[in-house]
C-alpha atoms as one frame of an Amber mdcrd trajectory, in Angstrom:
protein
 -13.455  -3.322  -0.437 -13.896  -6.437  -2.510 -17.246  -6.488  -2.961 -21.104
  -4.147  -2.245 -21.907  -3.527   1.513 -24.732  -4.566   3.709 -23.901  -3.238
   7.178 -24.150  -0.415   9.216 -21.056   2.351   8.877 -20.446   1.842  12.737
 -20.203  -1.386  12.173 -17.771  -0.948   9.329 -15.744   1.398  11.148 -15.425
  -0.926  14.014 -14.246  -3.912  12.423 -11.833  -2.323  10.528  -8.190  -1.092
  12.823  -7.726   2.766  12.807  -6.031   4.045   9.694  -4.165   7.776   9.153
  -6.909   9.414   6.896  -5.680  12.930   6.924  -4.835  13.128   3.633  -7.736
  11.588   2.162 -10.022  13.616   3.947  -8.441  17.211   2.591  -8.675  15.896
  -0.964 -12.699  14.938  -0.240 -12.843  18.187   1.506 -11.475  19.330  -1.405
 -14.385  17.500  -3.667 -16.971  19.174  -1.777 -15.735  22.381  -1.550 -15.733
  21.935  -5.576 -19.290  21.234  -5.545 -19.746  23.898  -3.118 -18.037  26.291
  -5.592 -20.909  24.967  -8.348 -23.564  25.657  -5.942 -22.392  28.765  -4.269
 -21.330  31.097  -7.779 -24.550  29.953  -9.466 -27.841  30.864  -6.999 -28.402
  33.460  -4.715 -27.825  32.874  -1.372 -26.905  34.275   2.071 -25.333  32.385
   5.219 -28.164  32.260   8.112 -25.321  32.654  11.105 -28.109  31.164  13.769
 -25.448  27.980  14.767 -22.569  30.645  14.392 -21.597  29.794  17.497 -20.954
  26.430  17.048 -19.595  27.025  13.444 -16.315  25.268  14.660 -17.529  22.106
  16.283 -15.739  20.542  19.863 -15.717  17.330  20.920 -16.100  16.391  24.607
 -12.863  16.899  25.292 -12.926  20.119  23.628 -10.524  19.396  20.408 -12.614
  20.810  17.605 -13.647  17.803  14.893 -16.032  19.593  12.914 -17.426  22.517
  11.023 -20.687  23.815   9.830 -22.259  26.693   7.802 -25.600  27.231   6.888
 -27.630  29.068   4.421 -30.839  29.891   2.413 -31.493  32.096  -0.706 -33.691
  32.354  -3.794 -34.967  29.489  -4.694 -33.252  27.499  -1.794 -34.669  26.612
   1.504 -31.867  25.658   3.464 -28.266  24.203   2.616 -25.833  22.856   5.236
 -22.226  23.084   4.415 -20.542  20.749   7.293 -17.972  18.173   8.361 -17.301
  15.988  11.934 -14.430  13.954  12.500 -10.772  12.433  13.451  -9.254  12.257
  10.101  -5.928  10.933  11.942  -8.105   8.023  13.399 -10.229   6.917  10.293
 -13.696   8.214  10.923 -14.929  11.904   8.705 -17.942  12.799   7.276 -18.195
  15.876   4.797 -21.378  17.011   4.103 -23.538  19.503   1.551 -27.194  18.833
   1.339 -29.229  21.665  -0.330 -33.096  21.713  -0.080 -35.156  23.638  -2.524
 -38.418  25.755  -1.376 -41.429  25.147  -2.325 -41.855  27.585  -5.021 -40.368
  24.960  -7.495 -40.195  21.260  -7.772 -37.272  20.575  -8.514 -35.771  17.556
  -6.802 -33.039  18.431  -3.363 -29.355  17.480  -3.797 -27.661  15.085  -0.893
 -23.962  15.047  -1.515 -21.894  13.687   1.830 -18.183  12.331   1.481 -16.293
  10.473   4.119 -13.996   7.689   5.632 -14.685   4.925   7.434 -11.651   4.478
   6.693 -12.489   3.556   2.827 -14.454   6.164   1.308 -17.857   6.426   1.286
 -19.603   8.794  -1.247 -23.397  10.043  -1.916 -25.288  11.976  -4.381 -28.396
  11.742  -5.252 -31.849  13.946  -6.544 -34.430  13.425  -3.737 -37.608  13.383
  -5.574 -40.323  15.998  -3.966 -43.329  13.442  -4.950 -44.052   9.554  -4.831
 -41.391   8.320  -7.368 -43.976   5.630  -9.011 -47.065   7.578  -9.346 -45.009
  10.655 -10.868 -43.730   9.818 -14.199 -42.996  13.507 -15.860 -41.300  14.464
 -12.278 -38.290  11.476 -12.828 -38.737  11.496 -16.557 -37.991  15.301 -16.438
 -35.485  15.637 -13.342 -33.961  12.159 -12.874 -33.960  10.356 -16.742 -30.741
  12.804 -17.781 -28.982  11.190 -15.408 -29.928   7.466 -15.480 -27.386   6.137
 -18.501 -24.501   7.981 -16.400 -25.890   5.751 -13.277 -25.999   2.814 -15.118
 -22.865   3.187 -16.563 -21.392   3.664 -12.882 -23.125   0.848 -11.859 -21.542
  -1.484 -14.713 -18.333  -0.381 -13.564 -16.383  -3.439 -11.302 -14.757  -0.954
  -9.615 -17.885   1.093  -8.209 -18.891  -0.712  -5.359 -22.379   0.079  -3.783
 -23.366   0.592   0.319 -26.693  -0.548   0.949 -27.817   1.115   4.188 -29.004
  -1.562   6.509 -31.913   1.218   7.692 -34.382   0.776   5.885 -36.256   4.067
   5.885 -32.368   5.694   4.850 -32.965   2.997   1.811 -36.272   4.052   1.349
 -35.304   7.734   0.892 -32.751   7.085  -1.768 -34.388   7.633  -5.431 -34.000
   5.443  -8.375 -30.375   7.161  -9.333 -28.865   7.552  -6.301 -25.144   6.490
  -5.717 -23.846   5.416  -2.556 -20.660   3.588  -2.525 -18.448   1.932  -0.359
 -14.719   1.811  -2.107 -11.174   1.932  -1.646  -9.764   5.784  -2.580  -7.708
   5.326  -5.519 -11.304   3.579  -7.287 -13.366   6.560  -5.938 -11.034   9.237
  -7.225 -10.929   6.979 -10.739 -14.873   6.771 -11.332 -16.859   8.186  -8.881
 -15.733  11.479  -8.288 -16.638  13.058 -11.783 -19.832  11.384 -11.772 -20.781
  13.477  -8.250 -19.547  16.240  -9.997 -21.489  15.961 -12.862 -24.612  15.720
 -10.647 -23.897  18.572  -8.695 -23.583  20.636 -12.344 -26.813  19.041 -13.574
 -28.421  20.048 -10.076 -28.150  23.354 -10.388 -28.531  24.057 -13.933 -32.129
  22.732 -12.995 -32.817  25.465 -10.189 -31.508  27.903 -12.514 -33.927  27.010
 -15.093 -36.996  25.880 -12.838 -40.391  27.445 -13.099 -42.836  28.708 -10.347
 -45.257  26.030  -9.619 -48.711  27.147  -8.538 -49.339  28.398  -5.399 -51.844
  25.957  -4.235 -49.821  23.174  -4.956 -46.773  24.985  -2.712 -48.154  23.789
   0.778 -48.483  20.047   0.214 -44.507  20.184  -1.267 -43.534  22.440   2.071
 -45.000  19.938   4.337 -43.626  16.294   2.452 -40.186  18.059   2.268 -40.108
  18.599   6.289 -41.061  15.613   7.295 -38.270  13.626   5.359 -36.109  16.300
   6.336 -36.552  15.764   9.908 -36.853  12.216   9.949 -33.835  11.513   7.196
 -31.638  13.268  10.261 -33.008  11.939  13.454 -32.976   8.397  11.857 -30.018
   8.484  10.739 -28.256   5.127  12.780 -24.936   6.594  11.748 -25.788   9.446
  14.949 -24.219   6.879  17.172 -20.973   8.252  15.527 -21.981  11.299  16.536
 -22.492  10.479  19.782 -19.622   9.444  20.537 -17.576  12.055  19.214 -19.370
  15.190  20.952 -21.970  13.591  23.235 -25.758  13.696  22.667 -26.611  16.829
  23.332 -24.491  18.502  21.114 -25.418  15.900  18.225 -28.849  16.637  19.009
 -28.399  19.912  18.647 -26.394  19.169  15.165 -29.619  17.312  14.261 -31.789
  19.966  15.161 -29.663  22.407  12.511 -29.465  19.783   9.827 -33.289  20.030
   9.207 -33.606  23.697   9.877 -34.370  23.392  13.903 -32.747  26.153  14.274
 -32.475  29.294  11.665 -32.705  33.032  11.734
């Protein structure tokens, strides 16, 4: 890519002819399942086996393009391990989005990975309150990371996707990167900054304190909503759709926000 992105990732996808990805998409697998490692040896959790049966995900035709795990634990509400797919034709998306309870306020992580056929990359802290009327949350969750943002952003060979949507857009938090980029630059400077979020990310649940009781409904009820609506939203589902066919992205959907659990 030669320069940021303002379009939709269909829309990228289908301009663009279909391109052997299978080897990119084990190495981001890869990524994740390093992150995953970070998250998974560090807090207490448990797999909640409620989608079990659709751990290994089919497509119409019945080839299996996907995979999904979910959990919860101390500390963590819910945590979706996944990935959908045809790494052969271009098109993969590798997820691992952890949301906190609300016994702590400590921001979520959103990490996704995928091709479309260049790589596109996420992290990001989602802040649990109204970024500019909550100065100590960012100043105390989001400020250790800012000078590694900026200096990712200074870099000519980061190159930033700006999702068309513009709740998506509205979600993201003052730190976030999303990126559009050829592999070889990904692998070069973004891939040890995600890395480094996912470490900072969870040395911050380790560390986080109770936060009253009273305050715990209010969080509960913010964090669904953007849950729910951050998936359902989401104009990337047309991917989805046609891979496996609405119902079963629904269905998907439903698990991403915790639709469906134990």
């Amino acid at each position: 890519m030669s320069e940021d992105t303002v379009r939709h990732l269909a829309d990228v996808l289908d301009s663009r002819p279909p391109v052997n990805n299978v080897e990119v998409f084990q190495y981001l697998l890869g990524v994740r399942e390093c992150a995953w490692e970070m998250v998974h040896s560090s807090l207490n959790l448990r797999e909640d086996l409620k989608c079990s049966d659709i751990r290994d995900i089919p497509d119409l035709q019945g080839s299996i393009v996907g995979n999904i795990h979910t959990y919860t634990g101390e500390r963590i509400d819910w945590i979706v391990r996944s990935w959908i797919g045809r790494p052969e034709t271009g098109f993969t998306n590798i997820h691992l989005t952890c949301w906190v309870n609300n016994e702590i306020d400590v921001p979520h992580l959103g990490f996704a990975l995928g091709t479309a056929p260049d790589v596109f990359c996420y992290v990001d802290f989602l802040p649990r309150y109204d970024p500019p009327a909550s100065f100590d949350h960012l100043n105390a969750y989001l400020e250790p990371m800012n000078e590694i943002w900026i200096e990712l952003r200074r870099n000519p060979r980061y190159k930033t996707f700006n999702p068309v949507h513009l709740y998506t857009r509205g979600v993201l938090s003052p730190i976030a990167i999303c990126g559009l980029l050829p592999f070889a630059d990904f692998k070069a400077v973004v891939e040890p900054v995600m890395l480094k979020y996912v470490e900072q990310w969870v040395k911050l649940v380790k560390q986080a304190r109770p936060i009253p009781p009273a305050e715990r409904l209010a969080l509960k009820r913010r964090d669904e909503i953007v849950r729910r609506t951050i998936v359902e939203k989401d104009p990337a589902n047309v991917l989805a759709d046609r891979m496996l066919g609405v119902p079963m992205r629904e269905r998907l959907v439903r698990i991403l926000y915790a639709g469906e659990r134990e």
